[in-house]
VMD Tcl script that draws the C-alpha trace (Angstrom):
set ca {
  {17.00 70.39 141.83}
  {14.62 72.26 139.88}
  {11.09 70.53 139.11}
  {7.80 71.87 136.99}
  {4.40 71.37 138.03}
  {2.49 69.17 136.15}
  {-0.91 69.17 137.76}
  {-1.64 71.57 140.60}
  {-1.15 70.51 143.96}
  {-0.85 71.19 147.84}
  {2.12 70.42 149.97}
  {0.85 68.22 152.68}
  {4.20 69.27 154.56}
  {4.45 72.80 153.90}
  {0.90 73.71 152.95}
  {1.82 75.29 150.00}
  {-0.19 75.27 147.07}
  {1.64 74.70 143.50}
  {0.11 75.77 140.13}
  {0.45 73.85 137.04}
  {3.62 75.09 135.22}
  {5.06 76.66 138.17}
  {8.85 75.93 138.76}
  {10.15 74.69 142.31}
  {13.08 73.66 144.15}
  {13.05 70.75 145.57}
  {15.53 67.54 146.34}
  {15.12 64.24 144.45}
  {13.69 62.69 147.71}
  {10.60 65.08 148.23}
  {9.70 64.68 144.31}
  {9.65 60.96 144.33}
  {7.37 61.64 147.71}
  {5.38 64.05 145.61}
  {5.15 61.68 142.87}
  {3.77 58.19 144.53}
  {0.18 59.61 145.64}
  {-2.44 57.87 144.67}
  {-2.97 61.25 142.36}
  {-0.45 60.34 140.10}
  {2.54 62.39 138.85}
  {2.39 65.76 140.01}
  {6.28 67.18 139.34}
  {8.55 66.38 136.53}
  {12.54 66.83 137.14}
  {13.57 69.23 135.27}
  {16.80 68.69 132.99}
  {20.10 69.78 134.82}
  {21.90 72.80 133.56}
  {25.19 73.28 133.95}
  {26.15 76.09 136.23}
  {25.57 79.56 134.58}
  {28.95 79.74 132.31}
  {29.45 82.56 130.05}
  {28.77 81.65 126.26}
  {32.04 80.83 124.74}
  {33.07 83.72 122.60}
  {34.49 84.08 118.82}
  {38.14 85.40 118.85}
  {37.91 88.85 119.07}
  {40.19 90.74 116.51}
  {43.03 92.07 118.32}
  {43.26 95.25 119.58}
  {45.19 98.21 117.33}
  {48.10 99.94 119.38}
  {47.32 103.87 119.82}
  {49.64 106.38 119.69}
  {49.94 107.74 123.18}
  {50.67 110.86 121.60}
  {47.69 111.47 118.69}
  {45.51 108.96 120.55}
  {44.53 107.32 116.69}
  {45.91 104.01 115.96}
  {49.37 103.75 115.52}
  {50.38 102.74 111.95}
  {51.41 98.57 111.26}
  {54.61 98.76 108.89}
  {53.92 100.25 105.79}
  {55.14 98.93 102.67}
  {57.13 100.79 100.22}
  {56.20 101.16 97.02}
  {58.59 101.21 94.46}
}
mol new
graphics top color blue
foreach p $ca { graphics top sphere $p radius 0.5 }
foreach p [lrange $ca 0 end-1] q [lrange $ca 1 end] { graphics top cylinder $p $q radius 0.2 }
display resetview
């Protein structure tokens, strides 16, 4: 899961120093680690998105036919007049 800094910090297990705002990856276990120091709450769980989906799309207007021959579209029944 994805988590944002809240107040800078190092990792006592990795070492790694965090900045405040910085986004990490992390697993629910380590951030409720993180977050019962005696320095309060460092990391805030960040909401869960949804795998990255394509944005649903408006119905595209359908496609003309072309004329294989003149390559421009081919005509849609013409009306008559009389």
């Amino acid at each position: 899961m994805k988590a944002k800094v809240l107040k800078r910090f190092r990792d006592k297990h990795t070492k790694e120093r965090y900045a405040e705002g910085q986004e990490i990856e992390l697993n629910e276990e380590r951030l409720n680690d993180i977050n019962s120091t005696s320095h309060g709450v460092l990391v805030e769980k960040l909401e869960d998105e949804p795998e990255k989906e394509e944005p649903e799309k408006e119905e595209e207007p359908e496609e003309k036919e072309v004329s294989k021959d003149t390559k421009k579209p081919a005509p849609k029944g013409r009306k008559k007049s009389s």
